[in-house]
C-alpha positions as CSV (number, residue, x, y, z in Angstrom):
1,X,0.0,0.0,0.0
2,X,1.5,3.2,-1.1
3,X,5.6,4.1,-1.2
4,X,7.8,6.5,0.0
5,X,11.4,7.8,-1.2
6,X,13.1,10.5,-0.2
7,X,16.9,11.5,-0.6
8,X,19.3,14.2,0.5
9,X,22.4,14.5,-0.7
10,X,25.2,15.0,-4.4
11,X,23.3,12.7,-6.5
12,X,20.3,13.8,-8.7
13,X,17.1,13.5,-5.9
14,X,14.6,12.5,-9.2
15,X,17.3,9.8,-10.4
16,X,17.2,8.2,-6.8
17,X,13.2,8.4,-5.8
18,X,12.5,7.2,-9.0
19,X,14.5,4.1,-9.1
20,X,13.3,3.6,-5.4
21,X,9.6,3.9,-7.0
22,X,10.0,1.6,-9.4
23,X,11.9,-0.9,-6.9
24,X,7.8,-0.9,-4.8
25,X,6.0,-0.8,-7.5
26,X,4.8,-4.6,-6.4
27,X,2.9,-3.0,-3.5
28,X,0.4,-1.7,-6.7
29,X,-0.8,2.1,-7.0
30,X,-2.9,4.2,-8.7
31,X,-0.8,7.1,-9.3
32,X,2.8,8.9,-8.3
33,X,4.4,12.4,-7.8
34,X,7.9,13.9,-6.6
35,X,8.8,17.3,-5.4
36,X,12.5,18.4,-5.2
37,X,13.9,21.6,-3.2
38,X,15.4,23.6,-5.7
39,X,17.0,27.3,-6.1
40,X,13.2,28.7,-7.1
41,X,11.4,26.7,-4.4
42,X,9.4,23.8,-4.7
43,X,9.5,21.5,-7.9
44,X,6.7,19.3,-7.9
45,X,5.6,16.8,-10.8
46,X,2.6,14.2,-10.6
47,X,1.0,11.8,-12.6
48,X,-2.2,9.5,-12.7
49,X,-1.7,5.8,-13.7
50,X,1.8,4.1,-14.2
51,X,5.1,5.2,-13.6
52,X,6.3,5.1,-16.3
53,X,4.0,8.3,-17.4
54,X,5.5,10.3,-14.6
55,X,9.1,8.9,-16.1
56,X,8.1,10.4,-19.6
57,X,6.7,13.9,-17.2
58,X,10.0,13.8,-15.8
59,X,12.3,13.3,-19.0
60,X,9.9,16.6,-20.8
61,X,10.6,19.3,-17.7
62,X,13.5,17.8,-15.6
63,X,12.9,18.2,-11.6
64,X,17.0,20.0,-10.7
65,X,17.4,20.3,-6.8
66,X,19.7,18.4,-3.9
67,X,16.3,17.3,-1.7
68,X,13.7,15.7,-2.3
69,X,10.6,13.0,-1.5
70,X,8.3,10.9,-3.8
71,X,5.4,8.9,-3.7
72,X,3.4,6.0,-5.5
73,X,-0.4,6.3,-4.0
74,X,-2.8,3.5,-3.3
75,X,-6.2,5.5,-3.1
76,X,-7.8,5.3,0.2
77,X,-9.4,8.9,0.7
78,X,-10.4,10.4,-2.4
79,X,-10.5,9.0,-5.7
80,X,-7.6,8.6,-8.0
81,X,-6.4,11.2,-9.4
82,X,-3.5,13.7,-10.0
83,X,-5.0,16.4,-7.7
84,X,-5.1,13.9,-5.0
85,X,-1.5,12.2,-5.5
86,X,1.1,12.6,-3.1
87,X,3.5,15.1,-2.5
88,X,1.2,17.2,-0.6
89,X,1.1,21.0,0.1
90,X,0.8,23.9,2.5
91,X,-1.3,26.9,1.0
92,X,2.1,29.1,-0.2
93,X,3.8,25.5,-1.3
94,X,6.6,25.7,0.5
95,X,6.0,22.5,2.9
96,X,5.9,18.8,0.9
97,X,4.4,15.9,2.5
98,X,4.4,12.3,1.3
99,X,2.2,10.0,3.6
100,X,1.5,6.2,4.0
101,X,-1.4,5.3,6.4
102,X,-4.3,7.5,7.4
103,X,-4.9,10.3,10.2
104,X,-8.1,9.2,11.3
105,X,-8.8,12.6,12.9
106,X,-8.5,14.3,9.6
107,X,-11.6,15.0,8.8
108,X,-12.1,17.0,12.1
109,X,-8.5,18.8,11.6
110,X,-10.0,19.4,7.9
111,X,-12.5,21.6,9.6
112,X,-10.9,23.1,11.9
113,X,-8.5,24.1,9.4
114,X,-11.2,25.7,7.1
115,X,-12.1,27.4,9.6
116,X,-9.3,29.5,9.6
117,X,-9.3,30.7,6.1
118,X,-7.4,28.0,4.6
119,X,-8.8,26.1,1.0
120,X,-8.0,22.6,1.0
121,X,-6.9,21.2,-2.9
122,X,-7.9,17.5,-2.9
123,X,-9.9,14.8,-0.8
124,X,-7.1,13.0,1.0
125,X,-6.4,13.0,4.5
126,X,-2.7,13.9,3.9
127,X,-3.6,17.0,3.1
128,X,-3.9,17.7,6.7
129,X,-0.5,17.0,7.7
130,X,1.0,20.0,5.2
131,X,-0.9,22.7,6.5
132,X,-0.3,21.7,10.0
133,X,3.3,21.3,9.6
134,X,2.9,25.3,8.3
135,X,0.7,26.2,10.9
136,X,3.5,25.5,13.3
137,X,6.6,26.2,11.4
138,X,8.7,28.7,13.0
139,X,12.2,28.6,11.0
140,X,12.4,24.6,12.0
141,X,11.0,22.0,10.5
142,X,11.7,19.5,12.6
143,X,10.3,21.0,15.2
144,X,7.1,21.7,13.2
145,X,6.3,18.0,12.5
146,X,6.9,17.1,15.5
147,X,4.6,19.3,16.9
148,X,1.8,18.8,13.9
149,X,2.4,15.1,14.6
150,X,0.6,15.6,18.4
151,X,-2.5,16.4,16.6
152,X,-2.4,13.9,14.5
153,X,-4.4,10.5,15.6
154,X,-4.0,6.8,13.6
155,X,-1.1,5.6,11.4
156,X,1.6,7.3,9.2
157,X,4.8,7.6,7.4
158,X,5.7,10.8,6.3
159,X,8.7,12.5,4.6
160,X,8.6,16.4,4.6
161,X,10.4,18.9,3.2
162,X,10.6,22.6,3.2
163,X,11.5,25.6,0.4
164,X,13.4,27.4,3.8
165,X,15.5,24.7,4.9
166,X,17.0,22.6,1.8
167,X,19.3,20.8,4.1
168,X,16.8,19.0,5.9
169,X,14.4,15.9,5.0
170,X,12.6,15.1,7.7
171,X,10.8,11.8,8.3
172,X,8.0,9.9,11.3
173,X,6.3,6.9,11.7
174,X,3.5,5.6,13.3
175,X,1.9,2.3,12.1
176,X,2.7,2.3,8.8
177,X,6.8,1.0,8.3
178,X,9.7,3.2,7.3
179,X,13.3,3.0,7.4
180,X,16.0,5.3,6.8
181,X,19.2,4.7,4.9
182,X,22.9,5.9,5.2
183,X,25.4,7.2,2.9
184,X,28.1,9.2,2.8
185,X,27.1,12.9,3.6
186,X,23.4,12.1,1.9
187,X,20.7,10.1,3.3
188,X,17.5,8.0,2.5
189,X,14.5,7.1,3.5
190,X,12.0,4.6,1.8
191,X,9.1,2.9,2.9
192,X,10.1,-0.8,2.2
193,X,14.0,-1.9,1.9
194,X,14.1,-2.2,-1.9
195,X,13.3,1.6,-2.4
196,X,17.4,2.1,-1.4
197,X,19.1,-1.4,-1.8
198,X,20.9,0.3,-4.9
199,X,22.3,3.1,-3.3
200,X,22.9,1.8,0.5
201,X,22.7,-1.5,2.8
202,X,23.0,0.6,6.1
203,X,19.5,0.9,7.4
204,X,17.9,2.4,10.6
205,X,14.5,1.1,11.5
206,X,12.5,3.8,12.3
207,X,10.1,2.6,15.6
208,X,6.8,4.0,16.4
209,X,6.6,7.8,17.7
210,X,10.1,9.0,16.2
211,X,10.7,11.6,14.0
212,X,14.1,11.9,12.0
213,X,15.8,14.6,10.7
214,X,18.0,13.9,8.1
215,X,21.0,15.6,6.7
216,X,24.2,15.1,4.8
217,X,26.2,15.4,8.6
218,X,23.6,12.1,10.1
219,X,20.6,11.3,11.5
220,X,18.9,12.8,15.1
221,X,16.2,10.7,16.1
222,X,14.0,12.0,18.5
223,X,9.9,11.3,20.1
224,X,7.1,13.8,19.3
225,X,8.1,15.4,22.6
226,X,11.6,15.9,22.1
227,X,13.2,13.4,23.3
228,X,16.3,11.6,21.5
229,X,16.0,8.0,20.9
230,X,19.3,6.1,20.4
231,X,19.3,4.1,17.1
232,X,20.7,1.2,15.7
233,X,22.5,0.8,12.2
234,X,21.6,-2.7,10.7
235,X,23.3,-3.7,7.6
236,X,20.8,-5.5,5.1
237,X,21.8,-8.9,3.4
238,X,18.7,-9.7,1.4
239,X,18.9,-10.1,-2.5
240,X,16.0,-7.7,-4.4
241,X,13.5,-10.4,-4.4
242,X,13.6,-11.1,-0.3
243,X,13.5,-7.2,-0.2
244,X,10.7,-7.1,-2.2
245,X,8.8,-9.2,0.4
246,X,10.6,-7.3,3.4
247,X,13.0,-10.6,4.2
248,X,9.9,-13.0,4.4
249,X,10.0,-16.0,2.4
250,X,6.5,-15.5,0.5
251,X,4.4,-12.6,-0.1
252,X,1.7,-14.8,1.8
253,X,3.5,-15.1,4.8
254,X,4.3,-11.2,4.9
255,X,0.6,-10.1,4.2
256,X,-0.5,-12.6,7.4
257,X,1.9,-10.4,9.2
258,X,0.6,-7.4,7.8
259,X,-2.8,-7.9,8.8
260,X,-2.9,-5.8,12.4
261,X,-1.6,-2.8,10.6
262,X,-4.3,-3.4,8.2
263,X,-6.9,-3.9,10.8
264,X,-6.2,-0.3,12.3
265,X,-6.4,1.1,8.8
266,X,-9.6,0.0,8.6
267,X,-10.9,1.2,11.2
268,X,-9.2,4.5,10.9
269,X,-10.9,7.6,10.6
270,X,-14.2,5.3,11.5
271,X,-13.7,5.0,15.3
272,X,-12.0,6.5,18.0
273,X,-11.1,6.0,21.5
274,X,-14.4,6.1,23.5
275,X,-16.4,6.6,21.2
276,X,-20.1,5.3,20.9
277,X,-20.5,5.9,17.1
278,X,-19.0,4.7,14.1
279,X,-18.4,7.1,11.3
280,X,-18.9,5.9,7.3
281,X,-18.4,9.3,4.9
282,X,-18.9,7.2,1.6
283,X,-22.1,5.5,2.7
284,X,-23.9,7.6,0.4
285,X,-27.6,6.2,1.1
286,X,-30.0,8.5,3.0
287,X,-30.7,7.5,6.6
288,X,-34.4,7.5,5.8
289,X,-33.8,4.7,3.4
290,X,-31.7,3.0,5.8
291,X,-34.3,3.1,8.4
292,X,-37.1,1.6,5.8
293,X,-34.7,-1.1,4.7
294,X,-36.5,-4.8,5.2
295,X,-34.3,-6.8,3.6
296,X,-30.2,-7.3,3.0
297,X,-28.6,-9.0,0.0
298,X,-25.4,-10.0,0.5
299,X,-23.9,-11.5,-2.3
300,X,-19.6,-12.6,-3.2
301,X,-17.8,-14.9,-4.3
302,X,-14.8,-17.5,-2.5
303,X,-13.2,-15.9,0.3
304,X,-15.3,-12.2,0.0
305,X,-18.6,-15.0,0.4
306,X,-17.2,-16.1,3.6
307,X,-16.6,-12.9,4.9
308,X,-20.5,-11.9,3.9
309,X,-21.3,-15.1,5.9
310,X,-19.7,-13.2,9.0
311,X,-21.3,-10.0,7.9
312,X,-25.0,-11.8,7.8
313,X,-24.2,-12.7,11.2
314,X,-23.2,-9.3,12.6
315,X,-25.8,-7.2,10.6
316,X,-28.5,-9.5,12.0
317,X,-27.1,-9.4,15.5
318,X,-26.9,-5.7,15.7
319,X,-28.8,-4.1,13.3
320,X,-31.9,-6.4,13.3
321,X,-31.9,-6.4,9.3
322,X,-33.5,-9.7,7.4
323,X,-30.1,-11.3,5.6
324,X,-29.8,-13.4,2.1
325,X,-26.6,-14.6,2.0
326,X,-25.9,-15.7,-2.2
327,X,-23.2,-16.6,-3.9
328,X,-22.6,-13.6,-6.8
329,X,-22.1,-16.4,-9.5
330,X,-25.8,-18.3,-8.5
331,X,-27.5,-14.8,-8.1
332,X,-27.9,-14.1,-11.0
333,X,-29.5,-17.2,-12.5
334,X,-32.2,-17.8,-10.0
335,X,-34.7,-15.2,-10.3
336,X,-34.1,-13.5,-7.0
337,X,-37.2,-11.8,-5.5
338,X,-36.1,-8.3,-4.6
339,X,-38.3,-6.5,-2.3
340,X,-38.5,-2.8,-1.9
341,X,-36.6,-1.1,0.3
342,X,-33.4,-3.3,-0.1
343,X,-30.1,-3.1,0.1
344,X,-27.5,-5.2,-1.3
345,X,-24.0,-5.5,-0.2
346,X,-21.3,-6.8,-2.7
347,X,-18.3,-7.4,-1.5
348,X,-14.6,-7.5,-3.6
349,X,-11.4,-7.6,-3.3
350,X,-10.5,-6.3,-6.5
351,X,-13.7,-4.5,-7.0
352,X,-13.4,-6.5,-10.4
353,X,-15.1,-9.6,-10.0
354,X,-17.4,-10.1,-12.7
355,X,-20.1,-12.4,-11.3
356,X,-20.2,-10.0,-8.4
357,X,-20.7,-6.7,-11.4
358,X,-23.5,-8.9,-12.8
359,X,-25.3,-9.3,-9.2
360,X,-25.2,-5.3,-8.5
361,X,-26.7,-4.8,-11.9
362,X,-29.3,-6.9,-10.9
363,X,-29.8,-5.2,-7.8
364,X,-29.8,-1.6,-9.2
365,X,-32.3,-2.8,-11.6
366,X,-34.8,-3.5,-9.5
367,X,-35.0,-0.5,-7.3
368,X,-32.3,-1.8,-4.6
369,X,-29.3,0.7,-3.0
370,X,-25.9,-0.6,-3.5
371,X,-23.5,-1.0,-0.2
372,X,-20.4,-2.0,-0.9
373,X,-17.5,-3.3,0.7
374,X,-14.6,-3.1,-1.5
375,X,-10.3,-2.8,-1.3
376,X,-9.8,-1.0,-4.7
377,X,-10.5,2.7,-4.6
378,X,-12.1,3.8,-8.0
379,X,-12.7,-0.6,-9.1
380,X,-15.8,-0.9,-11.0
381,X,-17.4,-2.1,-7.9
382,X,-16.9,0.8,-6.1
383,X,-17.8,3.6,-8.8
384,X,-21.2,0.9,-9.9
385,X,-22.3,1.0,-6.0
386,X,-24.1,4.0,-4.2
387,X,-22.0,3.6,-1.2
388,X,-18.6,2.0,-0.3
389,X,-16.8,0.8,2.8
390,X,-13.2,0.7,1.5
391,X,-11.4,-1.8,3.4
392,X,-8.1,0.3,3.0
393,X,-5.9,-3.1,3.4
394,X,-3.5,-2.1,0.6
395,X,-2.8,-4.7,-2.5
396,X,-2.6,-8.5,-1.8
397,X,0.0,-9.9,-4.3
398,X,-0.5,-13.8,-2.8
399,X,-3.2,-15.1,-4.9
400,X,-4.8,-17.0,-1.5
401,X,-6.4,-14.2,0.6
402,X,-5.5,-13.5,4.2
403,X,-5.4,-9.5,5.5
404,X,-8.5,-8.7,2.6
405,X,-10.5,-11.4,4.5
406,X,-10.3,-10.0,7.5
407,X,-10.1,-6.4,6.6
408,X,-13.9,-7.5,5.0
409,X,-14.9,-9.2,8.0
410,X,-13.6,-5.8,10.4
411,X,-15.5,-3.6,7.5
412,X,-18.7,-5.6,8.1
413,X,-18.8,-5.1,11.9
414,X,-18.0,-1.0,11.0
415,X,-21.2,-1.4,9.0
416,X,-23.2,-3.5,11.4
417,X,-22.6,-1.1,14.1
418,X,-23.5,1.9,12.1
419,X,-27.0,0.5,10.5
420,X,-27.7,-0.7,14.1
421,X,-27.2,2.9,15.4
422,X,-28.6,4.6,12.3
423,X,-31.9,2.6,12.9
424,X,-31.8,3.0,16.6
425,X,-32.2,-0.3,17.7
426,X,-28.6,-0.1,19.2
427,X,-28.1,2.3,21.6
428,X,-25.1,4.6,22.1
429,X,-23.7,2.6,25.5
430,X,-24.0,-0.5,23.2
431,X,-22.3,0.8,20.4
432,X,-19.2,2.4,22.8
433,X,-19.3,-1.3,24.2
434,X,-18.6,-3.0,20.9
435,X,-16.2,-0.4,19.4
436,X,-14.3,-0.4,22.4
437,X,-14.2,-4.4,21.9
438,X,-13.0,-4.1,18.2
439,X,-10.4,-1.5,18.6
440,X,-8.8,-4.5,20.8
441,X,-8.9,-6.8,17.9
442,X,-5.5,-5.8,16.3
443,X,-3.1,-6.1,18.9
444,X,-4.9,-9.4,19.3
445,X,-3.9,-10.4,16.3
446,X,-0.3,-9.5,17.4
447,X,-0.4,-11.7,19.9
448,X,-1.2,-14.6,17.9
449,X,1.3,-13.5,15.1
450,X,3.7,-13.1,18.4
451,X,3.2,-16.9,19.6
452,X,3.3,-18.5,16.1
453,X,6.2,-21.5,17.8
454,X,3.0,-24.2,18.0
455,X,1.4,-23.6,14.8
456,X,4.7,-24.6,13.1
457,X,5.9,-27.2,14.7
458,X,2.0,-28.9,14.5
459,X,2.4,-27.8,10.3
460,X,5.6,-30.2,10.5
461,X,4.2,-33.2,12.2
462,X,3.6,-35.9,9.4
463,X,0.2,-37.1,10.7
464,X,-1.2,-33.2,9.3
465,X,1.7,-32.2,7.2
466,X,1.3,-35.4,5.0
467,X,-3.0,-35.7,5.5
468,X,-4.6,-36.9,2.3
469,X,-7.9,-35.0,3.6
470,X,-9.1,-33.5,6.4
471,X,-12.4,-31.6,8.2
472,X,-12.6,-28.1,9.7
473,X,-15.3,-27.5,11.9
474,X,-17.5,-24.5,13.5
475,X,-20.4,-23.4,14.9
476,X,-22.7,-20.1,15.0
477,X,-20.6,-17.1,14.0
478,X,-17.4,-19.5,13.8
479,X,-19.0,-21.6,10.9
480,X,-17.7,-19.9,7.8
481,X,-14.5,-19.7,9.6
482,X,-14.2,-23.3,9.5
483,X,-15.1,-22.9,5.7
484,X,-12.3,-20.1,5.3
485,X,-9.9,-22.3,7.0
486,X,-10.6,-25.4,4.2
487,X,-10.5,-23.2,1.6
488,X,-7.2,-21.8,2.9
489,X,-5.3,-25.4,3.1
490,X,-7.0,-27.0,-0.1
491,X,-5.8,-23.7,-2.2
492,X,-2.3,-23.5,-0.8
493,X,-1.5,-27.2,0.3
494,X,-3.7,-29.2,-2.5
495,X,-4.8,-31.1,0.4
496,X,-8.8,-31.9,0.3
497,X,-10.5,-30.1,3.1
498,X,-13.7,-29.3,3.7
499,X,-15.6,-27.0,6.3
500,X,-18.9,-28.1,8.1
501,X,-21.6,-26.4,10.7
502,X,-20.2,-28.7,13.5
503,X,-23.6,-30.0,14.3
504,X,-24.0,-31.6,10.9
505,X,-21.1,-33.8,11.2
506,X,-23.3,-36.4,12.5
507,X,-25.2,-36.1,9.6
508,X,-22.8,-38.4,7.0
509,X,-19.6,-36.7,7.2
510,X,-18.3,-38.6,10.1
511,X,-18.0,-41.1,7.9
512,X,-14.8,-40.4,7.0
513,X,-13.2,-40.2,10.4
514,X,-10.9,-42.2,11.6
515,X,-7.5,-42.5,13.8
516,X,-5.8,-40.8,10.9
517,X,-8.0,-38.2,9.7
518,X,-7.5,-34.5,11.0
519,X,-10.4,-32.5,12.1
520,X,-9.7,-29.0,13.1
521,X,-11.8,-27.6,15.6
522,X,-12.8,-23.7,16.0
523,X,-13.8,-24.0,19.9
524,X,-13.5,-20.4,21.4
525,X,-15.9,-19.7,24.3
526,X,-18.9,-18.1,23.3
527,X,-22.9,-18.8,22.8
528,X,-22.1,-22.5,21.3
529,X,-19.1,-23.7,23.6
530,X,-20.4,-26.3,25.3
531,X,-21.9,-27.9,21.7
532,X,-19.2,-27.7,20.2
533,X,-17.3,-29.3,22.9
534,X,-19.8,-32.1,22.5
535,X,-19.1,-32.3,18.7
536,X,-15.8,-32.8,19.8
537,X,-16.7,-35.5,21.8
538,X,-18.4,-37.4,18.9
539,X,-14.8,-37.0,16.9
540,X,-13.1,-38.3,19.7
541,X,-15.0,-41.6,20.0
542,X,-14.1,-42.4,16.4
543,X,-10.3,-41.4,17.2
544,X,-10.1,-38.3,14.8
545,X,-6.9,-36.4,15.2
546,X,-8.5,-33.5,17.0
547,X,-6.6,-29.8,16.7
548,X,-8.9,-27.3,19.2
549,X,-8.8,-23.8,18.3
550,X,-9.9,-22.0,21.7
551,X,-9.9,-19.3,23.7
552,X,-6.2,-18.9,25.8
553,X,-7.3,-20.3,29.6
554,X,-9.4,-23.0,28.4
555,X,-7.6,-25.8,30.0
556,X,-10.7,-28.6,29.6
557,X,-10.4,-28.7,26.1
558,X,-7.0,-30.3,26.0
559,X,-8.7,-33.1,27.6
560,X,-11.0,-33.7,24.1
561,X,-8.4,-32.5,21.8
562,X,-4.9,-33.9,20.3
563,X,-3.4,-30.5,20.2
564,X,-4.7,-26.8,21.1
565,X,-3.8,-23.9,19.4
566,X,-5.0,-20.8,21.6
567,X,-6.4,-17.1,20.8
568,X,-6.5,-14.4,22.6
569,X,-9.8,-13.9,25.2
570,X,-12.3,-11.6,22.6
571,X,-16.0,-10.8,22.3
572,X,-17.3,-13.5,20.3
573,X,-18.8,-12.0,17.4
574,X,-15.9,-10.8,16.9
575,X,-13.8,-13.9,17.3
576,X,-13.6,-14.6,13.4
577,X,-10.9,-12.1,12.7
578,X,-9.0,-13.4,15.2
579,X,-9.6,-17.1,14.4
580,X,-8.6,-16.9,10.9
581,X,-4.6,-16.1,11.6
582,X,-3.8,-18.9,12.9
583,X,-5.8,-21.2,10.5
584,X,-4.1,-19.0,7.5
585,X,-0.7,-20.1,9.4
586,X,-1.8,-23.6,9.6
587,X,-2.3,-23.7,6.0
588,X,0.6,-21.6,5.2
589,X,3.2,-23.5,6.7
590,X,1.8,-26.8,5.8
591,X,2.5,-25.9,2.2
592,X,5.6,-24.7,2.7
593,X,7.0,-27.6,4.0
594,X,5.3,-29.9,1.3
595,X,7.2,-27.5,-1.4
596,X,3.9,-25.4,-2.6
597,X,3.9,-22.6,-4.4
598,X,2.4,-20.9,-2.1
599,X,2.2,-17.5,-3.4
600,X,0.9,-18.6,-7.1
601,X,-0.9,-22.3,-6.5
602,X,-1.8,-23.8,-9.7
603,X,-4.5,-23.4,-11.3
604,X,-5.7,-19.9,-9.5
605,X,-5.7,-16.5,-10.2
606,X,-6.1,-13.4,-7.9
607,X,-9.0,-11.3,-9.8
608,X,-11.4,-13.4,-11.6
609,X,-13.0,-11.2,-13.9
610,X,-14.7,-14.3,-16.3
611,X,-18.1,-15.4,-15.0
């Protein structure tokens, strides 16, 4: 999602970003910009669509200077296009800012802003950061970002530069990853290794809360409160395509990892700290209609239907809405009866899935509003629907999905919330309750990427490692887990898996069990423990190799269960984010160690855009 270069020092600033660019152009964006100090101020050059067009920009009016920061954008707030591309400005352009993550305060800072006089140019949240940085400059810039950066809420990584101080980049991260690279008398800064590989090896990386300024003597580090911060220099080993995937052995692998970062980008901007209501600007469908709304279609396809399974579950729980759950590539051919006053909610990854076009068309056809929940700002999904939640988890290069999914399921639980509040049948103590519960989720999902030791040394044992087929199985809110997790191990692995409701097992697929057939069991505490634990029960009588997902404490289980892999304590409805990290790691290693191609298994391709 997004990239950042910046340079300071001899050699020609555009030369350097550019190559950097180019190096993260595998993290996918929409459009791309530089700005250079130079002897009549602020250069600045942008472009919509592939880099290469800025190249040909670049080659027509050349960019001279000896500072300067660039940016490819992934589009989260405002749509793609040259007026909201990065580098950034203050109203006299003589501040830069490229930024990776989102303020999720902005639009409140947007107003306050205005409300001194000043015209904001595009849609993005970035914007902010520019005309905050000038609000507080005073001769030193990097005491102005530091300073902006209090008043900033949510997660960034910025590189600034001013017209009055050529001799300083300055750079701050908090969230989203940067780094900062070392040369002789110049310096760096990129948001992923590759950006400076060709230039340096000698890396610093920058933590959470630190600020840098950068200039051809070194590097000061301090917090936003002035503090210096002693960092180390690491040199970097990796050849271009471990860099690519920031040392990990598969994009897969990193994109699991990535997936608490992504959480909090989703819900940024949407919740805060306390609060009891959930904000949704794109949701462009009057409240009245929301209110008169009867019925929900849901409809996806793969890993996006599981995720609308979860959503059914959460928009009926809290926003007492009537929910069809369909398949986009069935919805089409059976005649669907489409009340008035419906709403339908596709949801995409790539916002190009063309069973999932067909449905809306359908949909809008017949009088129904459009929902969306969608990861590509500007897809067809998105610009067919009336109103989008954009899950803002950046581009997933492995072609088996892992942070989308649960971006999706987090987006649906934004939306369930807001319809339940929007048609008052949740009230505001409620809705504080369950925000304040999914804020946790992320740094859950540390924990369990934290405590990973069990998962691979189970992925290694030959009894699940070399399993000709095995069963995954859930209950309630955990059910399409259970189908996610199949999914996951049969796309990766080749290994034939399949998910059941728990409580069906008796009804012909127990069959199949025996002393050396795995069944994995999604067991966290919640509405349907204790009948789950009894479907456990029935595996164990048949000797089924049992691994327990549950809830960390849950000391009983063991008793039912060959192994336990444990999850952080969470509020149940809820629980589905958090179960599907360790089932994507189960799968993931599991493949690994058979050979898989894990990031391109045969036969699959990432957007399916045939019907």
């Amino acid at each position: 999602m997004c990239g950042i270069v910046g340079y300071i020092g001899d050699k020609s600033p555009v030369e350097v970003i550019m190559t950097g660019l180019h190096r993260l152009e595998y993290r996918g964006y929409d459009s791309a910009g530089v700005a250079v100090v130079n002897k009549d101020g602020l250069g600045c050059i942008k472009s919509l669509g592939k880099l290469k067009i800025l190249d040909a920009k670049l080659e027509e009016s050349p960019l001279l200077g000896q500072t300067g920061i660039g940016h490819t954008r992934w589009a989260t707030h405002g749509v793609p296009s040259e007026v909201n591309s990065h580098p950034h400005f203050n109203v006299a352009k003589t501040i830069a800012v490229v930024h990776n993550g989102i303020i999720e305060n902005y639009y409140e800072l947007r107003e306050q802003l205005k409300a001194t006089g000043i015209e904001f140019r595009s849609q993005t949240d970035t914007e902010v950061i520019a005309h905050l940085v000038d609000k507080y400059y005073q001769g030193d810039l990097f005491a102005a970002v530091k300073r902006a950066l209090k008043d900033c809420e949510g997660a960034y990584a910025i590189g600034v530069i001013c017209k009055d101080q050529p001799d300083v980049l300055v750079a701050a991260r908090h969230g989203s990853p940067l780094i900062v690279g070392l040369g002789e008398n110049e310096g760096y800064i990129g948001s992923d290794v590759p950006a400076i590989m060709k230039y340096t090896r000698k890396v610093m990386y920058i933590e959470n809360g630190h600020v840098c300024e950068i200039t051809r003597q070194g590097v000061k580090v301090e917090d936003v409160n002035g503090n210096p911060v002693q960092m180390e220099v690491k040199n970097i080993e990796w050849d271009d395509a471990a860099a690519e995937k920031e040392g990990y052995p598969h994009f897969m692998l990193k994109e699991i990892h990535q997936q608490a970062a992504v959480l909090r980008n989703t819900l940024g901007g949407r919740v805060h700290e306390g609060s009891d209501e959930v904000q949704l600007t794109d949701m462009n469908i009057s409240k009245d209609e929301l209110k008169a709304c009867k019925k929900i279609f849901v409809v996806a396809c793969g890993t996006a239907w599981h995720a609308g399974m979860v959503g059914k579950f959460l928009i009926e729980k809290f926003a007492k809405v009537s929910v069809e759950l369909d398949l986009a590539s069935e919805f089409r051919y059976r005649d669907p009866v489409i009340p008035e006053n419906s709403i339908m909610i596709p949801v995409s990854q790539s916002g190009e899935t063309a069973d999932t076009l067909e449905a809306i068309r359908i949909a809008k056809s017949r009088g129904a509003q459009v929902a969306a929940i969608v990861n590509a700002v500007g897809s067809s999904v998105a610009r067919e629907s009336h109103g989008v939640v954009y899950q803002q988890a950046g581009p997933e290069i492995g072609v088996a999905s892992t942070k989308a999914y649960t971006s999706q399921c987090m987006a649906f639980a934004l939306f369930a919330i807001w319809l339940g509040e929007t048609r008052g049948v949740l009230s505001k103590v409620e809705a504080k309750e369950l925000i304040t519960h999914l804020r946790q989720i992320p740094d859950k999902v540390d924990e369990i990427l934290n405590n990973q030791d069990k998962i691979k040394e189970l992925a290694n044992r030959p009894e699940y490692r070399d399993a000709v087929g095995c069963f995954f199985l859930g209950r309630n809110v955990n059910f399409p887990s259970a189908l996610e997790g199949a999914l996951k191990l049969k796309e990766i692995s080749y290994i034939h898996a399949e998910g059941y409701a728990a409580g069906e097992m008796k009804h012909g697929p127990i069959a199949l069990v025996t002393e050396t057939f795995p069944v994995i069991c999604i067991a966290v505490k919640g509405e349907t423990y204790d009948k789950m634990v009894s479907n456990i029960q029935e595996i164990a009588a048949r000797k089924g190799l049992i691994i327990s997902v549950a809830t960390e404490g849950d000391k009983s289980i063991q008793a039912h269960s060959k192994d336990v892999i444990y999850i952080p304590e969470c509020f149940e409805a809820f629980s589905p984010i958090l179960v599907a990290v360790p089932l994507q790691l189960l799968a993931y290693y599991i493949a690994a160690n058979l050979g898989c191609d894990v990031d391109q298994p045969r036969n699959l391709a990432k957007s399916v855009t045939v019907e």
